[in-house]
N, C-alpha and C positions, 0 to 999 in steps of 0.2 A: 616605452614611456610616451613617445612622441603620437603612437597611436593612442594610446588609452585619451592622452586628450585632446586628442582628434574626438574621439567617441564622444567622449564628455561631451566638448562645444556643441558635437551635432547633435545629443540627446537633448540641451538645451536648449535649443532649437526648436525641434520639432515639438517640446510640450507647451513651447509658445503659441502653437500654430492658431486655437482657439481664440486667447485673449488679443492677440495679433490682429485676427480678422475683426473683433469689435473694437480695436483701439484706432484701425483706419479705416472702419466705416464711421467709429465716431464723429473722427477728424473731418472726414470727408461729408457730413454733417453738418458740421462747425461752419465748413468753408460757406455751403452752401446756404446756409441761415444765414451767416455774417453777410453775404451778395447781394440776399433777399431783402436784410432789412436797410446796409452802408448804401448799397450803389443803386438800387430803387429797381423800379422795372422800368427803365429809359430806354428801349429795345432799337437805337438806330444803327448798327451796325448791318451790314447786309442787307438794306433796307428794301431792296428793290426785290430779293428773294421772300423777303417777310411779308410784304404787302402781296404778291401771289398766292403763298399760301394763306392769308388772311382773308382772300380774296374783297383786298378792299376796292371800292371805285380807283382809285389811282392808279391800280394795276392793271386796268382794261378788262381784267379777268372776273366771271363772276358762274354761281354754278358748283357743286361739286365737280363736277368731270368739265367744267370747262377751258383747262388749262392744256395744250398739247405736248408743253415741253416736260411736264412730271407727274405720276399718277398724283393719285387722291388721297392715298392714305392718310398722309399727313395732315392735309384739311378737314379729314373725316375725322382725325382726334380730336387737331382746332373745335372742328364743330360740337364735337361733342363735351368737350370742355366749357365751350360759351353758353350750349344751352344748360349745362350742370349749375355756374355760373359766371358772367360775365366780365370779371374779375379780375383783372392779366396777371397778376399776380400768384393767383391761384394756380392758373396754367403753369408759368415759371414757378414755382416749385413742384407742381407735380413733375415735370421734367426733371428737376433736380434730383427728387425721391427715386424716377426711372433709372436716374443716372447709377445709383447707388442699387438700384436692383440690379442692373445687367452685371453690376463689380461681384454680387454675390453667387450671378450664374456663371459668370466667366470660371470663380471660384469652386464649383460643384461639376461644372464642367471639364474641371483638370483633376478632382481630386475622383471622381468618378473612372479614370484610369488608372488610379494608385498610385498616383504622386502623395508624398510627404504635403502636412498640412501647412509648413512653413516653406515650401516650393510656391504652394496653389495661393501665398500670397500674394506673389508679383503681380498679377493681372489687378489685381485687389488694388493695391497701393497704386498702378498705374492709374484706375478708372477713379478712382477716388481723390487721387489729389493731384492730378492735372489738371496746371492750370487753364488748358487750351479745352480741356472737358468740359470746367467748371462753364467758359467763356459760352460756346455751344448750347448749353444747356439754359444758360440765362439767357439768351437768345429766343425767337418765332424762327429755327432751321430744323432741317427735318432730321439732323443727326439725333437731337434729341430724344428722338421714338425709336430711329434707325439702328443703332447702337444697341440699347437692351433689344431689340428683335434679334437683331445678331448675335449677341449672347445666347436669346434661350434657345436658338438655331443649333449653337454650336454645342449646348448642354446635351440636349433631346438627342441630336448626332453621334455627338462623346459617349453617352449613357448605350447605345447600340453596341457599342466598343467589347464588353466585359459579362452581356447578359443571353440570358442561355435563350431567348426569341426575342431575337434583336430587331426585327424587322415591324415592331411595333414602335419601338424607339424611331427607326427609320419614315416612318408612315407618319408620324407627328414629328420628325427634323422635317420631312419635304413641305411638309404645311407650312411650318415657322419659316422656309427659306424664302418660299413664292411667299408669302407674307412683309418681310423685307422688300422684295422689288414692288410691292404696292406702296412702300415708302420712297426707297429711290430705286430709280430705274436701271441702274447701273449692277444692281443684283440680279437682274434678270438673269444671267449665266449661273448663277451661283445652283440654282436647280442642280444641272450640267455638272458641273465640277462637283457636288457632293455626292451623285450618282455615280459618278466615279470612282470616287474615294470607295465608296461604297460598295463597287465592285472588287477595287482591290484590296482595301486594308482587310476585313472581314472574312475569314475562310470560309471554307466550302469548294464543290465542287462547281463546273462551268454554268450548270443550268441553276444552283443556287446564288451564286456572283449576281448571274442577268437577274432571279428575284429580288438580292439585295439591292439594288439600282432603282428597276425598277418601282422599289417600296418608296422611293427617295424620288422620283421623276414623277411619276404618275398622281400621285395626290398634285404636288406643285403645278403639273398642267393643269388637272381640276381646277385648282383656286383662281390660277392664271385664264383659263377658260371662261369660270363663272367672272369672274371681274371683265372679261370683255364683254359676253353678252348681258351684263347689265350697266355699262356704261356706253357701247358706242350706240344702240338704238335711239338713246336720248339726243334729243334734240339741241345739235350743237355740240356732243357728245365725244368726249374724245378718254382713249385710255392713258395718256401721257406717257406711254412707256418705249414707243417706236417713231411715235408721228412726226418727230421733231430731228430725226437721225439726218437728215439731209442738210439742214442747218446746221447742225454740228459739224457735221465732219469737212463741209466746207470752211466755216470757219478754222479749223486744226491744218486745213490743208493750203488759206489764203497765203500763208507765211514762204510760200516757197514756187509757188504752182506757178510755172511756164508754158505757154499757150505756143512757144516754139517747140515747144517738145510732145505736144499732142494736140488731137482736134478737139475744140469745145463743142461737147453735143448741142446739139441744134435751141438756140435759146439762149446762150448762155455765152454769147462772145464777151458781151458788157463785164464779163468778171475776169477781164483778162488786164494785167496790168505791167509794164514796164520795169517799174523801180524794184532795183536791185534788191535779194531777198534778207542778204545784211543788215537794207536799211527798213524795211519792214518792220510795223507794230505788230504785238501778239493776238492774238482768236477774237479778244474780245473786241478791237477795235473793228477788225471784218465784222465781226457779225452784229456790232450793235452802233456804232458812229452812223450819225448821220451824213455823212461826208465821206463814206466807207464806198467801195464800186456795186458793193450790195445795194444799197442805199438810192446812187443817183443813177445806175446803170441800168442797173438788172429789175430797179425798182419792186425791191421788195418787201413793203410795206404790213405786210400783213403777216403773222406768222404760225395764219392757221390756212392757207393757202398750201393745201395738198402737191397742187401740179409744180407749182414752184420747188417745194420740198426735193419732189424727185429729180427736176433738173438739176439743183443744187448739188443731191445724191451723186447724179450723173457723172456734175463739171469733178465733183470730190475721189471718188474710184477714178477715174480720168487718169488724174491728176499723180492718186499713190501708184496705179500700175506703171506708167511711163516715166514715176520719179521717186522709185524707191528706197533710192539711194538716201535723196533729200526729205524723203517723210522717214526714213528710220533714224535719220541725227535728227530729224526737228521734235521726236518723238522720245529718245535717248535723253537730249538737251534738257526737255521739262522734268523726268524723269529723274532725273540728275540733282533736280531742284529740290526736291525730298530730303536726302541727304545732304546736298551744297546748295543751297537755300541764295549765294553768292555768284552761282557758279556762272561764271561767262562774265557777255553786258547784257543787264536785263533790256526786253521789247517792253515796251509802254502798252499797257491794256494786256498784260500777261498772266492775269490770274492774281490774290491776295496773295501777301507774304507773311509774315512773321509779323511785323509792325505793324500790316495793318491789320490783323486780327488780335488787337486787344482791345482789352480794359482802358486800360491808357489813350487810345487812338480817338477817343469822344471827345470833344472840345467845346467851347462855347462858342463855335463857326455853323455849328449843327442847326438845320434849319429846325425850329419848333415848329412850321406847319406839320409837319409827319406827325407829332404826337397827336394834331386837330386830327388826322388823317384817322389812327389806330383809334382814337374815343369815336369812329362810326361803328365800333364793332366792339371794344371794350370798355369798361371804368378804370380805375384805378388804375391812368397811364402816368409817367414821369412827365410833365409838361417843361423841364427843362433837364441842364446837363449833372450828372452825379456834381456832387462837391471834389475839389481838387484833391482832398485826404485819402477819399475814397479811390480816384481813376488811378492816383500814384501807388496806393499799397494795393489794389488790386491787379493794377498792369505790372509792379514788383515784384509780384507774387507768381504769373502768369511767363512771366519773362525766365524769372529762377524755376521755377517747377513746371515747366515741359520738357516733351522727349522731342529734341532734335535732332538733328540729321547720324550722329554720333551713335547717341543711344537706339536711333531707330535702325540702325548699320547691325550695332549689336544684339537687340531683340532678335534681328530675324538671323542672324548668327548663330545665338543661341537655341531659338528654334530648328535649325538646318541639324544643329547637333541631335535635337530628340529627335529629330525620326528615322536617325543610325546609330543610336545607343541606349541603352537599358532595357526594360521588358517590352514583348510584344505588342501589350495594349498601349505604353506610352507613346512608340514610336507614330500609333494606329493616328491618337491622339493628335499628336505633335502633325502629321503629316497633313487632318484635316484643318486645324486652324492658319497653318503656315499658308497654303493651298487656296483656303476664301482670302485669306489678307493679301498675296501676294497677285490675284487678280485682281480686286478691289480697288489695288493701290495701281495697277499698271494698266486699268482701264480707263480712266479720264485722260491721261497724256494719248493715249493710244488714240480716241475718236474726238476729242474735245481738248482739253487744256489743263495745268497745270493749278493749282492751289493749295496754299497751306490745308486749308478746312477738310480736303479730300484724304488728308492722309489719316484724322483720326481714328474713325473704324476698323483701319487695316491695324493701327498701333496695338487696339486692344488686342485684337485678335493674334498678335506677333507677342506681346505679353504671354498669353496663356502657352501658346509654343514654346516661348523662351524658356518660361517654369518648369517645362519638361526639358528641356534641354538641360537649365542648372539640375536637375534632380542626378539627371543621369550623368553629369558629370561631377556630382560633389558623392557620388556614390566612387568612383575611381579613385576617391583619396585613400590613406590607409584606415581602416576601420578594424573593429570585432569580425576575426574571421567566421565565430564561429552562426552572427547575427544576421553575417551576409549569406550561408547558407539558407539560412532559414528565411531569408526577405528576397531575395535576387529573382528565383525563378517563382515564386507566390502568383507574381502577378501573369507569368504563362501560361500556370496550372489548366486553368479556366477554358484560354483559348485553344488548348491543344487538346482539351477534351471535347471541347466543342467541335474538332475539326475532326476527330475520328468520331 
């Protein structure tokens, strides 16, 4: 008795799976029209990241490839959005419309292993009516573009998973991957890590493993190759993908670094400081206060200043070799922050939180020169702050429907489970999305800093894992024995044919 309606609810279920997917892309529609038309396009949040990618005068930055600290990609959408037209509004919502594509690839890209259609929902409902998505997307940040590229990264990957020449699938994932790091640099690895995967989830013999990899490496250096030599020749020219690593990681490392405890290569005594590392502010005060030992010491004014870069690099490795200890808790601690978003006493200049990445957080303190600022480059800008109706039910909205530290403990929980239970292609699955999210996520604390904003890409990507995870464990319940024959091993068939 108690199985048969087991059976039932999960037959019920699964023949939602369809009307499901359109009733929260609807929604996930809804939200975004409603953003588009209540809370306007008043784009001050992140404003100092916005105005680089906009490359507006105020940013110092100007040029396609003229920014050292992040490729181009993103301003080569900008750009190509202004000259479609100049509109801000337009852009913000095609972001929104993005947003809603990557929910549908995230979606094809789980069901493409054979998961249940009402599994391959999660990724769906998460991308779609998050509010910390929605916030992103009505935004000038580069999660915007970043996010659907990661999806059809992860689809085109997936799709390798189940097909009898997979390595065509693999040949367009490695293009989609090195296409991501031309949006944020921080993917850069992800090449690396899917060649991997790609060695090992995908059978074959030793010299097939090295082609599957290969098919995944090789185009991604192409792309990565062509994007160098057509940005650093230019004049002023920078690829934003590396140039800037010496600055970072000094800032990650200011928090703690003892000039008793090793020599500051030559150059770099000025960045040596006293006060206890307790009482030390977080990365961003080193690396951008003017009043910071960068600042009045080291005098580093410039931040396309190569030689500097490297001494920075220099005082930085320094610093983690002889203080390991203190770079793997100051690294642990941020990290931490993902999950206990609480956790400790926060350092002042330690990256955005929870509060401050809303809806809610715009006020009528907000300078309106910035809107004069964005009408050098757009029309239809917000020249003051949404209305209070709009900040409250949308920061409401944003506050109740995100993945927190909790849910995002359990996302990747539940993905750890699919890639040690049910069929061969899920676990394959489950093994690749878990894999890009879980470095994704553990690379900003790692060379740079902590912030809410950096966890969302990894969320998706721990969504579509999790769906496999629920699949293959709501298949453990008691069910029709005679259905679980017939579905269990389905999804092996394929690859075990493949393998002999």
């Amino acid at each position: 008795m108690i199985s048969a309606g087991v059976h039932g609810v999960r037959s019920r279920i699964q023949a939602s799976g369809w009307w499901g997917l359109w009733v929260l892309l609807g929604l996930g529609l809804l939200l975004r029209l409603g953003a588009q038309v209540f809370y306007g396009s008043t784009v001050y949040y992140y404003s100092g990241d916005a105005t680089r990618y906009m490359r507006l005068s105020i940013s110092g930055v100007s040029g396609l490839f003229g920014d050292n600290t992040m490729p181009a990609g993103y301003p080569a959408f900008l750009a190509i959005m202004r000259h479609i037209d100049s509109w801000l509004p337009l852009t913000i919502l095609t972001q929104h419309l993005l947003g809603l594509v990557g929910a549908v690839l995230l979606y094809a890209a789980v069901r493409s292993v054979g998961t249940p259609r009402w599994a391959a929902l999660l990724p769906v409902a998460v991308v779609a009516l998050n509010g910390d998505e929605l916030f992103v997307e009505h935004g000038v940040l580069t999660e915007a573009l970043w996010m659907p590229l990661l999806a059809l990264a992860m689809y085109l990957l997936a799709r390798s998973i189940r097909d009898e020449r997979p390595r065509r699938w693999l040949v367009a994932g490695g293009i989609a991957v090195a296409c991501t790091a031309l949006v944020r640099s921080v993917s850069d690895v992800l090449p690396v890590v899917a060649a991997i995967w790609a060695a090992i989830a995908l059978p074959g013999l030793g010299s097939q493993r090295l082609k599957n990899a290969g098919a995944v490496l090789l185009p991604a250096i192409a792309v990565l190759g062509i994007y160098f030599v057509v940005s650093k020749p230019i004049a002023g020219g920078y690829s934003g993908l590396t140039e800037d690593s010496g600055f970072s990681l000094y800032a990650r490392v200011a928090q703690f670094a003892d000039c008793d405890k090793f020599t500051p290569p030559p150059g770099t005594r000025g960045l040596c400081v006293t006060t206890p590392p307790s009482e030390r502010a977080g990365p961003f005060y080193w690396a951008w206060d003017p009043r910071s030992p960068l600042r009045t010491k080291f005098h580093f004014n410039n931040i396309f200043d190569s030689k500097k870069q490297e001494e920075l690099g220099s005082f930085a490795r320094q610093a983690i070799i002889h203080q390991p200890v203190e770079y793997a808790l100051t690294v642990a601690r941020d990290f931490s922050l993902f999950f206990i978003p609480g956790a400790g006493t926060p350092r002042p200049d330690s990256g955005q939180y929870e509060k401050d990445m809303s809806f809610g957080a715009v006020d009528a303190a907000t300078d309106s020169a910035l809107a004069d600022k964005y009408e050098e480059a757009y029309t239809g800008v917000g020249s003051g702050v949404p209305a209070r109706a709009a900040r409250d039910v949308f920061g409401g909205y944003q506050a109740l429907f995100r993945i927190d530290g909790r849910l995002l403990f359990l996302l990747i929980a539940l993905g750890l489970s699919g890639c040690f239970l049910g069929p061969t292609a899920r676990r394959s699955g489950a093994a690749l999305f878990l894999a890009c999210g879980l470095v994704l996520l553990v690379l900003p604390p790692l060379v740079s800093s902590y912030d809410v904003r950096y966890a969302l890409p990894p969320i998706n990507l721990f969504a579509a894992a999790a769906a496999l995870g629920v699949a293959a464990l709501t298949e453990k319940l008691p069910s029709d024995p005679v259905r679980r024959k017939q579905q269990v091993p389905e999804a092996d068939a394929l690859t075990e044919a493949r393998s002999v």
